[in-house]
N, C-alpha and C positions, 0 to 999 in steps of 0.2 A: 475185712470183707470188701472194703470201698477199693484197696488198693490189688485184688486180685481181679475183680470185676474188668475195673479201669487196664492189667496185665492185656486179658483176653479181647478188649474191646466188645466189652458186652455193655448195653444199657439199661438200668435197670431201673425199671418203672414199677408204681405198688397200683395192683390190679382191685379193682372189689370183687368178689365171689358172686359170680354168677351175673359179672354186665357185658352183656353182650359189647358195648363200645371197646373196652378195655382189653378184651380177651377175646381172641376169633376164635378161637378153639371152641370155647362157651358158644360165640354166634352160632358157628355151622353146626354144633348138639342139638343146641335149642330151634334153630330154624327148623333143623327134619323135622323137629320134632310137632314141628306148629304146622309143617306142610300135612304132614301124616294124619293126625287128626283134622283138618280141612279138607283133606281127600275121601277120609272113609267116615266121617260125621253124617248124617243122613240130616239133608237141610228143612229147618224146620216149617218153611211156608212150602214146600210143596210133598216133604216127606221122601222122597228119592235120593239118591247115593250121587254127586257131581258127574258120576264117571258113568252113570247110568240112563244120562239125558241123552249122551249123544251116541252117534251111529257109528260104529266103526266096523270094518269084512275084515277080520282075521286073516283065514285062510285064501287062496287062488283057487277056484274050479271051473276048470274049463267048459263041463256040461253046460251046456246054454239052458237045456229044461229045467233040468235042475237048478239050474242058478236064479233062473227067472218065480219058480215057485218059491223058491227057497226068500231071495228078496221081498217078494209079494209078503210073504208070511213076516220077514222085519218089518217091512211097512207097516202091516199094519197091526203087530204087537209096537211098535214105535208109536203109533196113531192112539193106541190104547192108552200108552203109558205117557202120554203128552195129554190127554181128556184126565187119566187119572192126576195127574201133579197140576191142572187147568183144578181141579174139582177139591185137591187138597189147599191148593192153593188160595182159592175161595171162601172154604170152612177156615181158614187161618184169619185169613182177614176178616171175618164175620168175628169171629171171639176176640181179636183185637181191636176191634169196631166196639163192640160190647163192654169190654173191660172197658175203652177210653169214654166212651158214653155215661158211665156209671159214674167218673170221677168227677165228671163235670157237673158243678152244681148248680140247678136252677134258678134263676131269681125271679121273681115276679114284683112287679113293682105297680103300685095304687097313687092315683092323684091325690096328692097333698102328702105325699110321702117326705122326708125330707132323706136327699143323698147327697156323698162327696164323688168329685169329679176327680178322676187321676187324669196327672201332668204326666204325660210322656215325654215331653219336654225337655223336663231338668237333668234328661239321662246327659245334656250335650252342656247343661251347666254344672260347673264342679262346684260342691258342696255338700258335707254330709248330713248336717243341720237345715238343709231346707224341707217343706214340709212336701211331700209328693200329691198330695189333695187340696182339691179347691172346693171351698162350698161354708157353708150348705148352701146346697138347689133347693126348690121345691119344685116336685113333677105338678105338671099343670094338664099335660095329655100323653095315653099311654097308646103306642102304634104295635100292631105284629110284630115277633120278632126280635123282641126286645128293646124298640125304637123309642125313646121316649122324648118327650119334649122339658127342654126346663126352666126354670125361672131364678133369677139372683131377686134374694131377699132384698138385698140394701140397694141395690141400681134399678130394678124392676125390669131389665132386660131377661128377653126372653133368648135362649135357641136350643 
């Protein structure tokens, strides 16, 4: 096989099924195929079709009245449909608001609590054995917000 190949001056490389690097055939399949659904997907924070945001005049008509009512009426079916994707767009981020709200857990914390303090720190020291928390604290005063003040047991420093 190696020495017919090598006849024709063919090179012959082993493809994986279905990668686009490997195989431009596969690429330009799968590209339409990802533009296709991105074209006519109806996006989900505002709810309209991509190709339906914006303006375009099809036809040429010379009638000036005509052209001028006719316009007038894009406008402001355009105006409509920019308040409606402004108002979908809104109700999306309100229930994304929501869900993310929900996930975030509360903490309340009482004087004379004791807490551990996270290093962010140690992201820049390498080691997988070192401890990520410092402490115990004990809270000494609690601010809005979640601001507290704290205290080291063994040094009596406060911040």
């Amino acid at each position: 096989m190696s020495s017919l190949l090598h006849k024709y001056g063919v090179v012959h490389r082993i493809a994986t099924t279905y990668h686009p690097q490997t195989n431009g055939q596969v690429e330009s399949r799968l590209l339409e195929d990802a533009l296709w659904a991105h074209r006519t997907d109806i996006e989900l924070c505002c709810g309209c079709l991509p190709t339906g945001l914006s303006s375009a005049v099809k036809h040429c008509n010379l009638d000036y009245d005509q052209v001028g009512k006719q316009r007038q009426f894009q406008l402001q079916e355009l105006d409509e449909l920019r308040l409606e994707a402004y108002e979908n767009s809104r109700i999306y981020k309100q229930k994304v608001k929501k869900f993310h709200d929900q996930q975030i857990l509360r903490k309340e914390f009482r004087v004379g609590q004791k807490v551990l303090l996270f290093t962010s720190r140690l992201k820049l020291i390498a080691g997988k054995l070192h401890s990520r928390w410092d402490g115990p604290f004990v809270i000494t005063n609690v601010f809005p917000y979640g601001v507290v003040k704290l205290k080291d047991e063994h040094t009596n420093n406060t911040f």
